[in-house]
C-alpha positions in Angstrom: -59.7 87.8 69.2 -59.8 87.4 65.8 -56.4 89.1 64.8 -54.9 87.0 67.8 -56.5 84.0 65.7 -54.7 85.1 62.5 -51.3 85.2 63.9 -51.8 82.3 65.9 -53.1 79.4 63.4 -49.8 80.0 61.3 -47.6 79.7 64.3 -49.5 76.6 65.3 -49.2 74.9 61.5 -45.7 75.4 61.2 -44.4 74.5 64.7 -46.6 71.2 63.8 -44.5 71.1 60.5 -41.4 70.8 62.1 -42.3 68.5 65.1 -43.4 66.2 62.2 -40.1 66.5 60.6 -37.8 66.2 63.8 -40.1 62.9 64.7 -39.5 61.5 60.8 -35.6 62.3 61.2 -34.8 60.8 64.8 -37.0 57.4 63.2 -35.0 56.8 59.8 -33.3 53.8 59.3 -29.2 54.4 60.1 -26.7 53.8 57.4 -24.4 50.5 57.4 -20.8 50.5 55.9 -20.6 48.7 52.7 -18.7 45.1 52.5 -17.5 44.2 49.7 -17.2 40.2 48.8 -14.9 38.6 45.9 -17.3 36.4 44.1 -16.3 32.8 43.4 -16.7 30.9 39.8 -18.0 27.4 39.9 -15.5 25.4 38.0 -15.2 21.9 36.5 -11.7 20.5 37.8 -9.5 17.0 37.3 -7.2 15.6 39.4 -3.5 14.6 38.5 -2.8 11.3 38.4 1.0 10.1 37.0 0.6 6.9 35.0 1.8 4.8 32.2 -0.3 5.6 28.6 0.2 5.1 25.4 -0.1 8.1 23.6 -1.8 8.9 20.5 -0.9 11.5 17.5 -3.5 12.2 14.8 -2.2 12.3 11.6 -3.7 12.6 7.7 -3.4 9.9 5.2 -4.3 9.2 2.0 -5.7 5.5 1.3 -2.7 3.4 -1.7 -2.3 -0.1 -3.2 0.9 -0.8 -3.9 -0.6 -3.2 -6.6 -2.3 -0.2 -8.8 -2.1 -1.8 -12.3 -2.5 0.1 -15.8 -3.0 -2.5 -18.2 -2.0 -2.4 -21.4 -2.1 -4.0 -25.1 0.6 -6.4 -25.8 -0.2 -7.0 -29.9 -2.3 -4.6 -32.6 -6.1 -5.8 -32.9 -9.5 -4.4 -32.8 -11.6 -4.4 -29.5 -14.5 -7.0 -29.6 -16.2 -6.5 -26.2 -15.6 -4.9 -23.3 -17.3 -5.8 -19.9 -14.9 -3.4 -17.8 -17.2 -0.1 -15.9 -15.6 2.1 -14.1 -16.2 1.6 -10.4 -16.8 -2.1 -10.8 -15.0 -4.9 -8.4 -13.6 -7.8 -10.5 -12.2 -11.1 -9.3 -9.1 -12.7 -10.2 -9.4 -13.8 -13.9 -12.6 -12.1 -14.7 -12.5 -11.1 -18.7 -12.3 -7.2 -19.1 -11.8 -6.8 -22.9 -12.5 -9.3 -25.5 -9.8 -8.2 -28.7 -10.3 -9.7 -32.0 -8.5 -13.3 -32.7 -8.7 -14.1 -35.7 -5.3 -13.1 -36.9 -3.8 -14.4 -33.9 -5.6 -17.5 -34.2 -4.2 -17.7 -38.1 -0.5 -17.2 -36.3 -0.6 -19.8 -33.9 -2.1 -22.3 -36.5 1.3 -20.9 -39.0 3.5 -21.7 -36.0 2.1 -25.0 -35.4 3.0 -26.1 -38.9 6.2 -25.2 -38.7 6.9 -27.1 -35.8 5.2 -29.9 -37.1 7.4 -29.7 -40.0 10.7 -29.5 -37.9 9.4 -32.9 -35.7 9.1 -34.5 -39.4 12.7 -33.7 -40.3 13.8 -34.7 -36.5 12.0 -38.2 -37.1 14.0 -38.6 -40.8 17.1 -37.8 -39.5 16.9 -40.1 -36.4 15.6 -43.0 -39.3 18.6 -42.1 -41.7 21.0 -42.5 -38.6 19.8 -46.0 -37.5 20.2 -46.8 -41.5 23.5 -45.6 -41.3 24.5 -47.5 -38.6 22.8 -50.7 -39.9 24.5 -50.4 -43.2 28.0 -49.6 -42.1 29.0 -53.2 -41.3 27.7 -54.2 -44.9 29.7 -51.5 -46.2 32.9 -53.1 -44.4 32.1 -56.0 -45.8 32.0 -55.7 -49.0 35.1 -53.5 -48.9 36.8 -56.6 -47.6 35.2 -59.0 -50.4 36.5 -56.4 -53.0 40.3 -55.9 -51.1 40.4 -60.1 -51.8 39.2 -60.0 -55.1 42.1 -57.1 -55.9 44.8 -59.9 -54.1 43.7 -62.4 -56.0 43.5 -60.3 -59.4 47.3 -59.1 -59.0 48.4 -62.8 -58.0 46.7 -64.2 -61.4 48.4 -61.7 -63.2 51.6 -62.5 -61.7 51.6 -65.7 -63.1 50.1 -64.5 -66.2 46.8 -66.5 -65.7 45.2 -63.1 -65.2 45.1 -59.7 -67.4 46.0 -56.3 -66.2 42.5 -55.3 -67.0 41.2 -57.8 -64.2 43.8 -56.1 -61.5 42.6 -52.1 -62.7 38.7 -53.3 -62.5 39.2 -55.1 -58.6 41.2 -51.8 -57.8 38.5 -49.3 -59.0 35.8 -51.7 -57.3 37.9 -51.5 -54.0 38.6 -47.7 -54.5 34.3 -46.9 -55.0 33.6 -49.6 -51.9 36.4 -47.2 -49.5 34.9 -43.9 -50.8 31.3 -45.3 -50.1 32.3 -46.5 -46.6 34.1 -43.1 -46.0 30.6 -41.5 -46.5 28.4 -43.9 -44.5 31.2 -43.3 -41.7 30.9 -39.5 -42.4 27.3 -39.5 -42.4 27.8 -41.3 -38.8 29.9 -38.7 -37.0 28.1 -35.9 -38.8 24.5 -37.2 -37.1 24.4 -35.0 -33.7 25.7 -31.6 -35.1 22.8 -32.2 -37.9 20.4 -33.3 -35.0 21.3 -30.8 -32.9 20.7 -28.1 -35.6 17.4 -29.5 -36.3 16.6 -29.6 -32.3 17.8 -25.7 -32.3 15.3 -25.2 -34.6 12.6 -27.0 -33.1 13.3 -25.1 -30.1 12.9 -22.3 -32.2 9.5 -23.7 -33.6 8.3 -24.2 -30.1 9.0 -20.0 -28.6 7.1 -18.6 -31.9 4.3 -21.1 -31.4 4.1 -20.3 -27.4 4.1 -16.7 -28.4 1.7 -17.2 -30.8 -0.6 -19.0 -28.6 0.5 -16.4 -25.5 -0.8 -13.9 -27.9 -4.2 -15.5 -28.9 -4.6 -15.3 -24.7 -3.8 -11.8 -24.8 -6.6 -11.2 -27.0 -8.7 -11.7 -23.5 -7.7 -8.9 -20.9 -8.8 -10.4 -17.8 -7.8 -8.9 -14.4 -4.4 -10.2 -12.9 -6.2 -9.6 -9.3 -9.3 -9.4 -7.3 -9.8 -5.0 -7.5 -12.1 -2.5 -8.7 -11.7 -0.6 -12.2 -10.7 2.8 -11.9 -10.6 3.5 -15.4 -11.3 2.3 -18.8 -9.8 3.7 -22.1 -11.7 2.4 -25.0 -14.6 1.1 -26.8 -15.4 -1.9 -29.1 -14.2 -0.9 -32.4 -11.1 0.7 -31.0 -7.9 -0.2 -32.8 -5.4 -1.0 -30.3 -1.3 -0.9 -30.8 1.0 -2.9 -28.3 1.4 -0.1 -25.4 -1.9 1.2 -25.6 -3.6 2.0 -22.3 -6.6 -0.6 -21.6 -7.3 -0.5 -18.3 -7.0 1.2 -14.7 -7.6 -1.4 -11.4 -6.3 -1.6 -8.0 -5.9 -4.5 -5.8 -8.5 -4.1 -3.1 -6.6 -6.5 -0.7 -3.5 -4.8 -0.6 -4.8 -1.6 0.5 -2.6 0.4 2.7 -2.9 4.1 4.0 0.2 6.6 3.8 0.6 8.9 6.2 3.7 11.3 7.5 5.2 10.7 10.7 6.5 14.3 12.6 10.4 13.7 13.3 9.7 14.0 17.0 8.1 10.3 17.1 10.3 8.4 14.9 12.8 7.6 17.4 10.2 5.8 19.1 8.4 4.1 16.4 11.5 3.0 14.9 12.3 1.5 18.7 9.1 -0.3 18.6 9.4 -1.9 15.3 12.8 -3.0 15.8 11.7 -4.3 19.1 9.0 -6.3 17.2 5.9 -4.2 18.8 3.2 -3.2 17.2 1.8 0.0 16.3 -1.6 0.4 16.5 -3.8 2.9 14.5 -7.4 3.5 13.5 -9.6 5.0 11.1 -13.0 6.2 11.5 -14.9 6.1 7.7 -18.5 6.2 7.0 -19.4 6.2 11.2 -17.2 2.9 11.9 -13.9 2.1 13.2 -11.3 -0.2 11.1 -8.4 -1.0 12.8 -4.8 -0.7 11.5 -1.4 -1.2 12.0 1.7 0.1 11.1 3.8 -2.2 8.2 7.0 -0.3 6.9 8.3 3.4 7.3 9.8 5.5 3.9 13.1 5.2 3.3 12.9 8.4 1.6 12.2 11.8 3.0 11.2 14.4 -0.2 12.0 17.6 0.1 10.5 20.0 2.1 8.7 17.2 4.3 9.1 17.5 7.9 8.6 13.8 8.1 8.9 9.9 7.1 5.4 8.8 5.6 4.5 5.5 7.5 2.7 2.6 5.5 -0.4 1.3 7.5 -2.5 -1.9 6.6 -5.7 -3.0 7.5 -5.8 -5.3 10.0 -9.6 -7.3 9.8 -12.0 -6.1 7.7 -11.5 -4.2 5.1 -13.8 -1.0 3.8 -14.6 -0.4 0.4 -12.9 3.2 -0.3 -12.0 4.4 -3.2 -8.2 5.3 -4.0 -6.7 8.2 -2.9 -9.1 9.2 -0.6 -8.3 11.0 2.6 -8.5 10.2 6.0 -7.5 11.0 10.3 -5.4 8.3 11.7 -5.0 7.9 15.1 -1.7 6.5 15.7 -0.9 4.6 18.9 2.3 5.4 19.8 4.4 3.3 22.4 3.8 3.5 26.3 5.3 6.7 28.0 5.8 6.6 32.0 5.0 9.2 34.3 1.9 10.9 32.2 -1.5 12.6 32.8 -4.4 12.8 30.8 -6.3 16.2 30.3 -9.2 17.4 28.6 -8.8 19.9 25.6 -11.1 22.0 27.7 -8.5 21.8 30.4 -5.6 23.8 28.3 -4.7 27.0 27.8 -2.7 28.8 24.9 -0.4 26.0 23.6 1.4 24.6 27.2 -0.1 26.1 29.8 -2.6 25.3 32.6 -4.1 26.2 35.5 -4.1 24.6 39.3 -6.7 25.2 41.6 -4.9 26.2 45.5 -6.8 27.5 48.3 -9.8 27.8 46.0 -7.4 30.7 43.6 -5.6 29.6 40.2 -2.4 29.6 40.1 -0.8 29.4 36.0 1.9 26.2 35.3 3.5 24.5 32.4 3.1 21.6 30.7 4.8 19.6 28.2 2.6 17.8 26.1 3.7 14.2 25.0 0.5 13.4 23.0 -3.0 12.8 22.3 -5.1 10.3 24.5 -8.1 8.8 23.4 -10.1 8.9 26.1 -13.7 7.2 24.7 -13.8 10.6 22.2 -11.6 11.1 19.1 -9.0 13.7 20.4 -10.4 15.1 23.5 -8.0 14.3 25.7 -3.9 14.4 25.5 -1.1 13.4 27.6 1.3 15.8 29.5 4.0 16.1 31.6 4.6 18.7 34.1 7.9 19.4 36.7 5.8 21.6 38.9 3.1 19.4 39.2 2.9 16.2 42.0 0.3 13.5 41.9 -3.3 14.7 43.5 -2.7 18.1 42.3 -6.2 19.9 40.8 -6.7 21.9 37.3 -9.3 23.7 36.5 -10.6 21.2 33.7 -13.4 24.1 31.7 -12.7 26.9 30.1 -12.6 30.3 31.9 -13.3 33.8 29.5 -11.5 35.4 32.4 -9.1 32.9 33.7 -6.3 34.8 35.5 -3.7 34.5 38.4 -5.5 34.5 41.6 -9.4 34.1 40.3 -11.1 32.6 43.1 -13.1 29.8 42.0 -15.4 26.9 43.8 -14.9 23.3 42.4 -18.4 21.9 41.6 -17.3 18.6 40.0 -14.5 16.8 40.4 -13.1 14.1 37.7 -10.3 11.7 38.3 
């Protein structure tokens, strides 16, 4: 019984075994075929829309005054005072340099003599005329008296009542009386060439003794406009010679900001100004906005400039910048028909986009016309495209792995 036992248990255990295995295999799970499905990208998108925009280009300028004036010593003196700092506004007429006066003082008071002296001799001559002209019928007359006394002489000594003698004395008397009223008629005709001399020289007088008073006022630089210094070159104590460098301001209302135009928008700013419109543009400086607009194009291109430089003003307010300092402009250009807008986010490479068809992108071309400020400096621009009709949908955000054919679901739309 027991050797039956031995064989048997064995038997028993591993027909068990495999029932246990055949019940675990007929109640597994049965295998599915695999599906495969193309995942979709959610995607920011805008829609098309063909409108007329005035585009925008940004360009770089650098802030001039055409009225940028070095001023300089007009006569030799010593610097007295100076009141110029660098940095400083001034107004119109405010002293910069105080130069010494004395010796231009001294020349002025010289001149003034002389020109006193020259009215003196003006005043004579004028006197010395109206004698002359008082005196020359008393000259006449006793030129007549003498003339008698000479007829009278000769007819005495014709009938011998009278001596030779008598007729030479009433001729030399006649003879002195015609050479005297020779002179006073001389002295006559000669008056307006002598007066006009004397007037010539007055005029004379009257330049050195302007000069010399313009240059007692040169001894007090004061600013020919309303600026702010950008330099200063000496000191009290200086010695200064006519030509010397003073001082450096600008005119702070005549500020202007060059910038160079690209050739591919002159055509139509040059359009625009000829058809009196304006051209917009603005600066942002210091977190604010100043508004300008266009005054004057170059007509010079230098060499090796791909461009005209363009001469903005401020229109309104004016900042307080200092010269030569650079800056964006953002140039309104004239209106273009037939545009869309598009984020920067929206574009791809240089010209290219992508539209959004049956939820795949599909790659097209664009030509871009210009920036468009779209409530943020130079997000946006405007384009063209010949494939593209109004309503059409571009992927408007930036794909790592943007291709032909990427499916893709639009989450937000803008328009």
């Amino acid at each position: 019984m027991r050797r039956i036992l031995r064989f048997l248990v064995p038997l028993l255990l591993v027909g068990a075994g495999v029932a246990i295995f055949l019940q675990l295999k007929s109640s597994e799970p049965e295998d599915m075929p695999a599906v495969v499905t193309e995942r979709q990208w959610p995607v920011d998108a805008v829609r098309v829309e063909f409108r007329e925009l005035r585009p925008t280009v940004r360009l770089y300028g650098r802030l001039e005054s055409p009225a940028e004036s070095k001023i300089r010593s007009a006569l030799s003196a010593d610097v007295s005072a100076s009141y110029a700092l660098v940095g400083s506004a001034v107004g119109k007429g405010e002293v910069l340099l105080q130069l010494d006066d004395v010796d231009a003082t001294l020349a002025l008071a010289q001149r003034e003599a002389e020109l006193a002296e020259i009215e003196a001799r003006i005043e004579s001559e004028n006197s010395r005329y109206r004698n002359d002209l008082a005196t020359l019928a008393q000259e006449q007359q006793l030129l007549d008296l003498a003339q008698n006394a000479l007829a009278r002489a000769e007819k005495l000594a014709q009938t011998q009542a009278g001596t030779q003698a008598n007729v030479d004395n009433a001729r030399e008397a006649v003879a002195r009386q015609t050479l005297s009223l020779s002179n006073r008629r001389y002295a006559i005709a000669d008056h307006p060439p002598r007066l006009a001399q004397l007037q010539a020289r007055r005029q004379q007088a009257q330049a050195q003794r302007d000069q010399a008073a313009r240059n007692l006022e040169r001894t007090r630089v004061a600013a020919p406009f309303a600026g702010r210094i950008t330099a200063v070159h000496v000191s009290p104590g200086d010695r200064v010679r006519p030509g010397d460098r003073l001082v450096d301001l600008f005119d702070t209302t005549s500020l202007e900001v060059r910038a160079q135009v690209p050739n591919r928008h002159l055509n139509a700013i040059r359009q625009s100004l000829t058809d009196g419109i304006t051209i917009d543009a603005t600066v942002m400086m210091d977190g604010s906005d100043f508004t300008l607009e266009l005054a004057r194009l170059s007509a010079k291109i230098e060499s090796g400039e791909g461009g005209v430089d363009a001469f903005f003003r401020f229109r309104g307010d004016r900042p307080a910048l200092e010269l030569g300092r650079t800056m964006a402009v953002l140039v309104t250009l004239p209106r273009e028909r037939g545009v869309f807008a598009l984020p920067a986010t929206a574009i791809y490479g240089a010209d290219s986009a992508y539209r959004i068809r049956d939820d795949r992108l599909e790659r097209v071309r664009l030509q871009r016309v210009g920036g468009y400020r779209n409530g943020e400096w130079g997000s946006w621009s405007l384009f063209r495209g010949k494939t593209l009709e109004a309503g059409d949908i571009l992927l408007a955000n930036q794909l790592p792995n943007a291709v032909e054919g990427l499916g893709v679901e639009v989450i937000s739309l803008r328009n």
